[in-house]
MIRORO-348416 format. One record per residue (C-alpha): residue in three letters; x, y, z; residue number from 1. Coordinates in pm, whole numbers. Example, Ala and Ser with C-alpha at 12.3 -4.5 7.8 and 13.67 -1.06 7.14 Angstrom:
// MIRORO-348416
<node res="ALA" px="1230" py="-450" pz="780" n="1"/>
<node res="SER" px="1367" py="-106" pz="714" n="2"/>
//
This chain:
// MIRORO-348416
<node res="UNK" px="0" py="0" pz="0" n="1"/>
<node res="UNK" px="118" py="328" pz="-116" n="2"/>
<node res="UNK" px="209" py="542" pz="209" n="3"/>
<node res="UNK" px="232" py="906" pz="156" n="4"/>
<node res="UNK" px="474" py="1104" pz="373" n="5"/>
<node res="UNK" px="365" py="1424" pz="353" n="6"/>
<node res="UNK" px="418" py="1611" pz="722" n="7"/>
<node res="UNK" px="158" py="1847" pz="875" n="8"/>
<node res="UNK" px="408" py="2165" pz="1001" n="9"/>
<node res="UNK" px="331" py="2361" pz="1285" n="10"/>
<node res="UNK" px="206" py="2681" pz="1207" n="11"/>
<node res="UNK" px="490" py="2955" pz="1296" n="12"/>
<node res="UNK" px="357" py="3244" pz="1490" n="13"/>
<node res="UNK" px="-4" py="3126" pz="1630" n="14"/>
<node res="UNK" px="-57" py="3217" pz="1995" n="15"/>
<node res="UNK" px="-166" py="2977" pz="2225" n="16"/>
<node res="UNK" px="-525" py="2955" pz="2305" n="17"/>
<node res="UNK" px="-622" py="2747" pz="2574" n="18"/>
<node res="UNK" px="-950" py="2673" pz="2713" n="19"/>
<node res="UNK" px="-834" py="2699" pz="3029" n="20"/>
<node res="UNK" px="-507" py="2654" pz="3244" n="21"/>
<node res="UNK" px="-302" py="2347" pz="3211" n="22"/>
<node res="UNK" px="-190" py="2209" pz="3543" n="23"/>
<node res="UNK" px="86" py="2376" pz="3788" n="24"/>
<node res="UNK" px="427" py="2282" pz="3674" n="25"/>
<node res="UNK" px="341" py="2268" pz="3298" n="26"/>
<node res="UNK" px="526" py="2497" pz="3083" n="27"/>
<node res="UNK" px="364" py="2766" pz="2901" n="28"/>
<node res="UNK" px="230" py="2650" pz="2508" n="29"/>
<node res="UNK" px="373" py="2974" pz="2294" n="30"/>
<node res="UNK" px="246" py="2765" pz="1984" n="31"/>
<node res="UNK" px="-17" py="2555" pz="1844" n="32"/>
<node res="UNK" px="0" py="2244" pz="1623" n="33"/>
<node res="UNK" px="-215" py="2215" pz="1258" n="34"/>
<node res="UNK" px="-424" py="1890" pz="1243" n="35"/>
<node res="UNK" px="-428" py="1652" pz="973" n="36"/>
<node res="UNK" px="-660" py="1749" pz="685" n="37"/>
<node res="UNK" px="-1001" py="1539" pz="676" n="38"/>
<node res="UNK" px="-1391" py="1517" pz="607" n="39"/>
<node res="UNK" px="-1440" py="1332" pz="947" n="40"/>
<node res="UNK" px="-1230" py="1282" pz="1257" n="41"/>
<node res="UNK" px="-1287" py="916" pz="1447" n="42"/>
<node res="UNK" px="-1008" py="768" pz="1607" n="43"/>
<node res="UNK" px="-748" py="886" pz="1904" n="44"/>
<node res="UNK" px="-509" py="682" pz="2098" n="45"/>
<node res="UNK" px="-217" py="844" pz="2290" n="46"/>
<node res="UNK" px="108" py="687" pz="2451" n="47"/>
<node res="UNK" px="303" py="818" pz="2768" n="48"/>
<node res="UNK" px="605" py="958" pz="2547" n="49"/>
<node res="UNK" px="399" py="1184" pz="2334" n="50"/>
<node res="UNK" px="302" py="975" pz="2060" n="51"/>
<node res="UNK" px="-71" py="1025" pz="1928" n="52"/>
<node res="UNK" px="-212" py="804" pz="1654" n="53"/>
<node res="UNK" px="-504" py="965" pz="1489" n="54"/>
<node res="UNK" px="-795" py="761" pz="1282" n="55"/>
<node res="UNK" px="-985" py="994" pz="974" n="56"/>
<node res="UNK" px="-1135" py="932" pz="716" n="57"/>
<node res="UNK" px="-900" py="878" pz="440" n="58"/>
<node res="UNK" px="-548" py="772" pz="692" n="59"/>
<node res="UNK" px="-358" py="729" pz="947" n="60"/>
<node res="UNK" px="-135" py="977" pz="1127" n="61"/>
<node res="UNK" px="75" py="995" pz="1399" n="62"/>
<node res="UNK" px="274" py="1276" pz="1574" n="63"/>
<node res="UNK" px="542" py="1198" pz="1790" n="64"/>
<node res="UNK" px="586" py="1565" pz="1966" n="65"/>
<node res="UNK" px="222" py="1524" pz="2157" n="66"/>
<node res="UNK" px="12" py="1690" pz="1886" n="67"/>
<node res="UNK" px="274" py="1955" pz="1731" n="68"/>
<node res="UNK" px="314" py="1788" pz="1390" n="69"/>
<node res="UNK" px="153" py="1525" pz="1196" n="70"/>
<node res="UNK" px="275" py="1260" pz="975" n="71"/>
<node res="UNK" px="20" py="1054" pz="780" n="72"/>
<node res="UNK" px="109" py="671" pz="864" n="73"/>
<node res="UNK" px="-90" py="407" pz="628" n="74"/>
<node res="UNK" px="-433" py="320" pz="539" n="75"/>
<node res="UNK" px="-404" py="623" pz="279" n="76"/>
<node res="UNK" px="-794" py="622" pz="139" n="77"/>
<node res="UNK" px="-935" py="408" pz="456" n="78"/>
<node res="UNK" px="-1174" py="477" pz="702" n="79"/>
<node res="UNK" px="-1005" py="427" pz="1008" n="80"/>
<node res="UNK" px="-1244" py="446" pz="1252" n="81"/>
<node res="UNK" px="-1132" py="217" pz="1548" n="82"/>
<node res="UNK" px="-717" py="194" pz="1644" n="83"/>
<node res="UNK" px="-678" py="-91" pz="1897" n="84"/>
<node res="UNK" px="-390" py="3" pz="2126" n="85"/>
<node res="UNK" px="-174" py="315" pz="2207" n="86"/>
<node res="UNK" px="99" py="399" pz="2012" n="87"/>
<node res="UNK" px="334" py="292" pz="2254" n="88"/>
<node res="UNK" px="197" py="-90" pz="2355" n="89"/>
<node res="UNK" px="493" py="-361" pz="2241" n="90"/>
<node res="UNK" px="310" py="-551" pz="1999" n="91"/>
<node res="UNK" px="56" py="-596" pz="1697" n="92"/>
<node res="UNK" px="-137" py="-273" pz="1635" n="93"/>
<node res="UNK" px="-519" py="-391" pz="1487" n="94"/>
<node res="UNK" px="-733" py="-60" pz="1292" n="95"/>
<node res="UNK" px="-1038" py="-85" pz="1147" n="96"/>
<node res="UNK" px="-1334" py="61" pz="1021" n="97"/>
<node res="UNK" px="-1598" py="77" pz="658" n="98"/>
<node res="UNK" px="-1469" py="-235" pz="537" n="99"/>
<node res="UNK" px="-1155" py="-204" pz="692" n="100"/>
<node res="UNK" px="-973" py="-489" pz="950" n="101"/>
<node res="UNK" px="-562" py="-354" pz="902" n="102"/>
<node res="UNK" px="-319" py="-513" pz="1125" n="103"/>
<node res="UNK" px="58" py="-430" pz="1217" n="104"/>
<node res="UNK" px="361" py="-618" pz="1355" n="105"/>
<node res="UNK" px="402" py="-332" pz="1588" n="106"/>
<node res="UNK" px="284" py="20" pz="1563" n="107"/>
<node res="UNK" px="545" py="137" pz="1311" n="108"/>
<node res="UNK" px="537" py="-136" pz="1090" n="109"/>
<node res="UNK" px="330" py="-109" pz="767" n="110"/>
<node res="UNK" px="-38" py="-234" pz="767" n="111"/>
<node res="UNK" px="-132" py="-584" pz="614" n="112"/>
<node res="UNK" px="-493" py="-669" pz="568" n="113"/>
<node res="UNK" px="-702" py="-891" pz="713" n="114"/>
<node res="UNK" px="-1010" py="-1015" pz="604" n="115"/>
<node res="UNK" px="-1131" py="-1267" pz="827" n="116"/>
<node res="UNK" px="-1469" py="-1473" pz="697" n="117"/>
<node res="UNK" px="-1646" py="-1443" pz="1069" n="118"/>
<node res="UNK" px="-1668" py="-1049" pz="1076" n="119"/>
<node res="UNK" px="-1836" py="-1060" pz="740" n="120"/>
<node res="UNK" px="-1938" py="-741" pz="605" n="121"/>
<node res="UNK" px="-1611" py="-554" pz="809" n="122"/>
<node res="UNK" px="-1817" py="-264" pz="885" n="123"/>
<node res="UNK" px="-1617" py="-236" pz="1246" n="124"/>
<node res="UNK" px="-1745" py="93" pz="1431" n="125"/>
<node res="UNK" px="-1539" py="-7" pz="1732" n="126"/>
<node res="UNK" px="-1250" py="-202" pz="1830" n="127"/>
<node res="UNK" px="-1007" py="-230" pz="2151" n="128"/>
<node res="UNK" px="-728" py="-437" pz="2202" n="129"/>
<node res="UNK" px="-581" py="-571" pz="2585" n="130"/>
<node res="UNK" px="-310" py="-375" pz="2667" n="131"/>
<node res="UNK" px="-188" py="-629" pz="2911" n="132"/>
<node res="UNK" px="-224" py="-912" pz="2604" n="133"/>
<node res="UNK" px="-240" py="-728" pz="2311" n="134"/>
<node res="UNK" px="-334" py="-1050" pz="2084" n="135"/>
<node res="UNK" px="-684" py="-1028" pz="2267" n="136"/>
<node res="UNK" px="-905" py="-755" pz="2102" n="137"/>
<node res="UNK" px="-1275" py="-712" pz="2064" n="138"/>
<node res="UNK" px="-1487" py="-581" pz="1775" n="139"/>
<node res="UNK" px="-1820" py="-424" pz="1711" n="140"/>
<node res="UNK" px="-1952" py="-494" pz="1406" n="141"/>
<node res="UNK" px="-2271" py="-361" pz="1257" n="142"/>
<node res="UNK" px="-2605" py="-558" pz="1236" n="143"/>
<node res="UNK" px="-2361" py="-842" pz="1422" n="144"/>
<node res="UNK" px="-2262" py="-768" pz="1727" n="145"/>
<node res="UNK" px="-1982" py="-842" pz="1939" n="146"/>
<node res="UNK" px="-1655" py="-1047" pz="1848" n="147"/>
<node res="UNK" px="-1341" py="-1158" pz="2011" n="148"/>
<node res="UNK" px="-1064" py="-1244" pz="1901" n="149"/>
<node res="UNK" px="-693" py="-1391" pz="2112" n="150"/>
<node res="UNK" px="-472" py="-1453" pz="1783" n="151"/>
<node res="UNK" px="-411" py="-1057" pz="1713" n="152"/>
<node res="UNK" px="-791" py="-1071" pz="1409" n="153"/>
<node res="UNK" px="-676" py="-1405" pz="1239" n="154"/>
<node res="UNK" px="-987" py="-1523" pz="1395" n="155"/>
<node res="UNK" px="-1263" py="-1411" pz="1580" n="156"/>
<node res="UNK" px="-1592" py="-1521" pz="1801" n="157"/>
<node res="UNK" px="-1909" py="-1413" pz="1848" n="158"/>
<node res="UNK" px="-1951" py="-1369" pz="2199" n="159"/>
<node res="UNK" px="-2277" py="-1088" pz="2218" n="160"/>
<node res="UNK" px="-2527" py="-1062" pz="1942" n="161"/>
<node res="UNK" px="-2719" py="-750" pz="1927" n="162"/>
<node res="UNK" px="-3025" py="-731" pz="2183" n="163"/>
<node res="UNK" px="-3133" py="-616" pz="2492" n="164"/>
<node res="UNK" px="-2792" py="-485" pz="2641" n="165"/>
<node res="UNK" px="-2684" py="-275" pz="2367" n="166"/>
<node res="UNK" px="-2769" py="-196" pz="2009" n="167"/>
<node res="UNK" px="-2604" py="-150" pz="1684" n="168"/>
<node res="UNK" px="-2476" py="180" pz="1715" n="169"/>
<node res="UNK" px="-2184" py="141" pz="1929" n="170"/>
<node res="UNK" px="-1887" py="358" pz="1849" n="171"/>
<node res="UNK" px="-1653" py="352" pz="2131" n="172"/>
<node res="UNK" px="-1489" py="61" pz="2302" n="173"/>
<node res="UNK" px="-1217" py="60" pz="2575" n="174"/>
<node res="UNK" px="-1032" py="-298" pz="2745" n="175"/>
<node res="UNK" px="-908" py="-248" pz="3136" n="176"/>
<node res="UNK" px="-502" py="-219" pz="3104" n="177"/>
<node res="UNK" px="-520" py="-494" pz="3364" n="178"/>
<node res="UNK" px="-760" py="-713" pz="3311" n="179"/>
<node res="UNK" px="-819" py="-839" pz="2948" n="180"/>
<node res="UNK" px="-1169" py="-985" pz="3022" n="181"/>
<node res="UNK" px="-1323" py="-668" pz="3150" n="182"/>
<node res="UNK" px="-1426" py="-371" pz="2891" n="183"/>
<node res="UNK" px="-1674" py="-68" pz="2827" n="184"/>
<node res="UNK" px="-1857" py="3" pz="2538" n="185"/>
<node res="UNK" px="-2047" py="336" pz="2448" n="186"/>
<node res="UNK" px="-2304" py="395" pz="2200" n="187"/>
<node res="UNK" px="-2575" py="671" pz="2115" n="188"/>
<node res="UNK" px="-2874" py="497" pz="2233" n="189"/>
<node res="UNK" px="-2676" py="229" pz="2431" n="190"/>
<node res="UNK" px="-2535" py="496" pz="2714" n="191"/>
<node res="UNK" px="-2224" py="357" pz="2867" n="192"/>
<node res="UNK" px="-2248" py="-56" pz="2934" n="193"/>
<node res="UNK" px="-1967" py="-223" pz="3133" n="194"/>
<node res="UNK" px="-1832" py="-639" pz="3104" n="195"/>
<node res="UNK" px="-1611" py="-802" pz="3303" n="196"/>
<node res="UNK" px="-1668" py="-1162" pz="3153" n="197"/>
<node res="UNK" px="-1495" py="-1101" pz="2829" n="198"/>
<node res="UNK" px="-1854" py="-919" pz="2672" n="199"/>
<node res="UNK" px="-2097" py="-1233" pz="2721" n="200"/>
<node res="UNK" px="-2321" py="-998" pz="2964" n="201"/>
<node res="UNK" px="-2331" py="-648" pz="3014" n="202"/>
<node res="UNK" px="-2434" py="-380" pz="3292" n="203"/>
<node res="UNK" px="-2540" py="-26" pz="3127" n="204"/>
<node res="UNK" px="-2332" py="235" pz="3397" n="205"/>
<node res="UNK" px="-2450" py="560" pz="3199" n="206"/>
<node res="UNK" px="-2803" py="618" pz="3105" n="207"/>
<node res="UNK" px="-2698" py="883" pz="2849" n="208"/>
<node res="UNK" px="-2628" py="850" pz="2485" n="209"/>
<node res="UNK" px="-2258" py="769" pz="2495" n="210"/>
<node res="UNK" px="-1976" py="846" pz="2178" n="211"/>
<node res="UNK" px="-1679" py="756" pz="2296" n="212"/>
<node res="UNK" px="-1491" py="581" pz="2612" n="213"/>
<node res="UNK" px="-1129" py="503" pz="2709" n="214"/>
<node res="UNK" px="-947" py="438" pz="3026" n="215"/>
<node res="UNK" px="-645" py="684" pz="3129" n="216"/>
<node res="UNK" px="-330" py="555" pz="3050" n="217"/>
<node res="UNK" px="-274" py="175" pz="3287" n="218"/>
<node res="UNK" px="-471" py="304" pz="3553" n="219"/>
<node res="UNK" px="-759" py="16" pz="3568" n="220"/>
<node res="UNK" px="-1008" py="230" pz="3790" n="221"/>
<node res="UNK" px="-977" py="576" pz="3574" n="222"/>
<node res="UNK" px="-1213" py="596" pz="3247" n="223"/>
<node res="UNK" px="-1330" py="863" pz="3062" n="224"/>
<node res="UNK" px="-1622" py="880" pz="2867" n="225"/>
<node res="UNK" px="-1807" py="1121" pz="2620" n="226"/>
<node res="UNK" px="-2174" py="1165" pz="2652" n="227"/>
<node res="UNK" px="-2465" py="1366" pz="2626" n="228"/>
<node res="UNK" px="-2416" py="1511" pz="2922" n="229"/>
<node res="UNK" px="-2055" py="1630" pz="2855" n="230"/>
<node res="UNK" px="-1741" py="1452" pz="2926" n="231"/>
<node res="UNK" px="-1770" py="1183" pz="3244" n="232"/>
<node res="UNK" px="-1473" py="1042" pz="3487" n="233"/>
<node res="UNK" px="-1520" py="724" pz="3660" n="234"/>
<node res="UNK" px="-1287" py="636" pz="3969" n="235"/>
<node res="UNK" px="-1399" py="264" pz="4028" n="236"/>
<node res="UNK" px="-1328" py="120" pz="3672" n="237"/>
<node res="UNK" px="-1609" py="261" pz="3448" n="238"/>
<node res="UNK" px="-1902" py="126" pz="3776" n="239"/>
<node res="UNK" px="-2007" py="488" pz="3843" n="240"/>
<node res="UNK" px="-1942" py="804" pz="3652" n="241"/>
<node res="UNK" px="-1963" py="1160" pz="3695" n="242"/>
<node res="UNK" px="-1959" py="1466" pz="3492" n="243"/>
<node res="UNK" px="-1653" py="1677" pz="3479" n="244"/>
<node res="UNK" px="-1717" py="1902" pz="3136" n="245"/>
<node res="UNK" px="-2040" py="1995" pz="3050" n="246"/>
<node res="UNK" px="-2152" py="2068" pz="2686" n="247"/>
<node res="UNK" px="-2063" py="2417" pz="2530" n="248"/>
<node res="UNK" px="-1703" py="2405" pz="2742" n="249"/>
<node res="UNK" px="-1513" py="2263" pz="2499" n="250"/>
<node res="UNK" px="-1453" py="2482" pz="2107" n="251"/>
<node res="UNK" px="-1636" py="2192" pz="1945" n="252"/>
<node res="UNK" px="-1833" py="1874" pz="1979" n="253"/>
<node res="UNK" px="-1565" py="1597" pz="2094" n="254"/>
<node res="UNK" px="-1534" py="1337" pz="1841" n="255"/>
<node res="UNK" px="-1225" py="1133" pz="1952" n="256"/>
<node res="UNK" px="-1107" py="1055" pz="2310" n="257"/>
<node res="UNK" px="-792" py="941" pz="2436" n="258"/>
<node res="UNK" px="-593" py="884" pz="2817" n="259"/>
<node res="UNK" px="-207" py="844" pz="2827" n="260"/>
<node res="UNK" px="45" py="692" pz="3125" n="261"/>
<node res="UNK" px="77" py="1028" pz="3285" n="262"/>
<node res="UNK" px="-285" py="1071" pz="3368" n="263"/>
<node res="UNK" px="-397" py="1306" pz="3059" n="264"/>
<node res="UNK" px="-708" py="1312" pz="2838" n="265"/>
<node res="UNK" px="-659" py="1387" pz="2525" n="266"/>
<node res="UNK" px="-965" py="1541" pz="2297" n="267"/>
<node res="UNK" px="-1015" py="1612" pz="1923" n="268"/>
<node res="UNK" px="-1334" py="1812" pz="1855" n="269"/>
<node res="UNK" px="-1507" py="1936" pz="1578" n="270"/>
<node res="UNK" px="-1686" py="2215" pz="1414" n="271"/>
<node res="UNK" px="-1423" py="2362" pz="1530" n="272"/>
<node res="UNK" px="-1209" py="2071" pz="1505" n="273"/>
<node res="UNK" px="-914" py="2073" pz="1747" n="274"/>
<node res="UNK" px="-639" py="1862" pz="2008" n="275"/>
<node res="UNK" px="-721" py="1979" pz="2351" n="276"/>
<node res="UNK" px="-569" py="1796" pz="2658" n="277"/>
<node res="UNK" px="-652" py="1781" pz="3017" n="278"/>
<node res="UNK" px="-431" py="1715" pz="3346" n="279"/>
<node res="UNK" px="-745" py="1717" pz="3617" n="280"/>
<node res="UNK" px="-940" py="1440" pz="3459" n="281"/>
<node res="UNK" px="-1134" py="1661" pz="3244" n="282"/>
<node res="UNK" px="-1217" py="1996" pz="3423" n="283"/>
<node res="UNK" px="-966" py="2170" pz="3263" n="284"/>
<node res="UNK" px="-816" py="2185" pz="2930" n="285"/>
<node res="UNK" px="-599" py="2345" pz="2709" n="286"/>
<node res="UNK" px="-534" py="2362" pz="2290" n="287"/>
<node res="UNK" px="-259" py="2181" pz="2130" n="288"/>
<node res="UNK" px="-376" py="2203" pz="1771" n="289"/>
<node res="UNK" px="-628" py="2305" pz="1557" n="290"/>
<node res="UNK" px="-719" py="2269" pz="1183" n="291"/>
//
């Protein structure tokens, strides 16, 4: 696959604009990264030495400077949608999305693809990997439900059809650092639902339409979650939740969520589309990039 290498600069000048005060001991942003051009933003995953993989529609990119700069990756006219692991996980790196199931031998390897007759159709709105086994992953696939896979997507298992418990318009999906059998799933209608036997059953934690989940970094009882109701912080491993950003706070509409190693969130929004990143869990953030 033909890999373009094309590098987003920073742009030279800009003044910071955050949304509101990093945290004490940071030092003062005097410039502002320039996101990857795209139609639609979908996919964020962040590691603890700056590294940020970033899922459109159309590529991949990663910058390795925390946001400053962008280089586009792979997957050049894919949908990625889904990225399974952060950035800086030893081991296979799984994306996917419209028709799309990509894997790599390690996150900056080239992208083979997979095709794998159980997930049928591909159409893979979300996908996690274990961080602590990285060869386990789960998938969401539309009008099928959940699968599982432990060989890295050479094969996978049905383990949830659609019902009751959730529906078929999940869109974020999140596996405890720790424990490979427990995960979170978020969808518009679904809310927030929580497993901890691998997806067979499932307990819905947040009423509210939900878009997006991840845990912070390889801290098993801090999540984060976008929702209706704003951005939401759990401190007991995605059981209970509580609001931390309400709507309007942010420049734009979050449409990608990410936690790193050190305890940050990481944001992209749209319409405005930009990077924001928090150091409180959420109630405070400030701009990294923007379009």
């Amino acid at each position: 696959m033909k890999q373009r290498t094309a590098i987003v600069a920073l742009v030279a000048g800009l003044a910071a604009v955050a949304v509101s005060t990093a945290c004490a001991g940071d030092d003062e942003r005097t410039t502002v990264g320039r996101l990857p051009p795209s139609h639609h933003v979908h996919a964020l995953r962040a590691a603890d030495d700056g590294t940020l993989l970033l899922g459109v529609h159309g590529a991949l990119w990663r910058s390795t400077d925390a946001g400053l700069t962008w280089e586009e990756v792979g997957l050049e006219g894919e949908d990625a949608m889904a990225i399974g692991i952060d950035p800086g996980t030893d081991g296979p790196l799984l994306v996917a999305g419209h028709g799309l199931l990509a894997r790599a031998p390690r996150p900056t390897a080239p992208f083979d693809s997979l095709r794998p007759d159980e997930l049928g159709s591909l159409d893979v709105h979300a996908l996690a990997q274990a961080p602590s086994e990285p060869t386990t992953a789960y998938a969401f696939v539309v009008d099928a439900g959940l699968f599982i896979t432990d060989d890295a997507g050479d094969s996978w298992t049905r383990v949830a059809p659609l019902g009751d418990e959730f529906g078929s318009d999940i869109t974020g999906m999140a596996v405890d650092p720790a424990d490979p059998d427990t995960l979170l799933m978020a969808g518009g209608r679904t809310g927030v639902v929580h497993s901890t036997d691998r997806g067979r059953t499932f307990n819905r934690v947040v009423g509210a339409g939900g878009f997006a989940v991840a845990y912070v970094g390889d801290r098993s009882d801090q999540a984060v979650a976008v929702t209706q109701r704003g951005i939401e912080t759990s401190q007991d491993g995605g059981r209970t939740w509580q609001v931390v950003t309400q709507p309007g706070v942010l420049p734009g509409r979050p449409a990608a969520l990410a936690g790193d190693g050190h305890g940050a969130v990481w944001v992209v929004t749209e319409e405005p589309r930009s990077l924001q990143r928090s150091h409180d869990g959420g109630r405070t953030w400030e701009e990294i990039a923007r379009a």
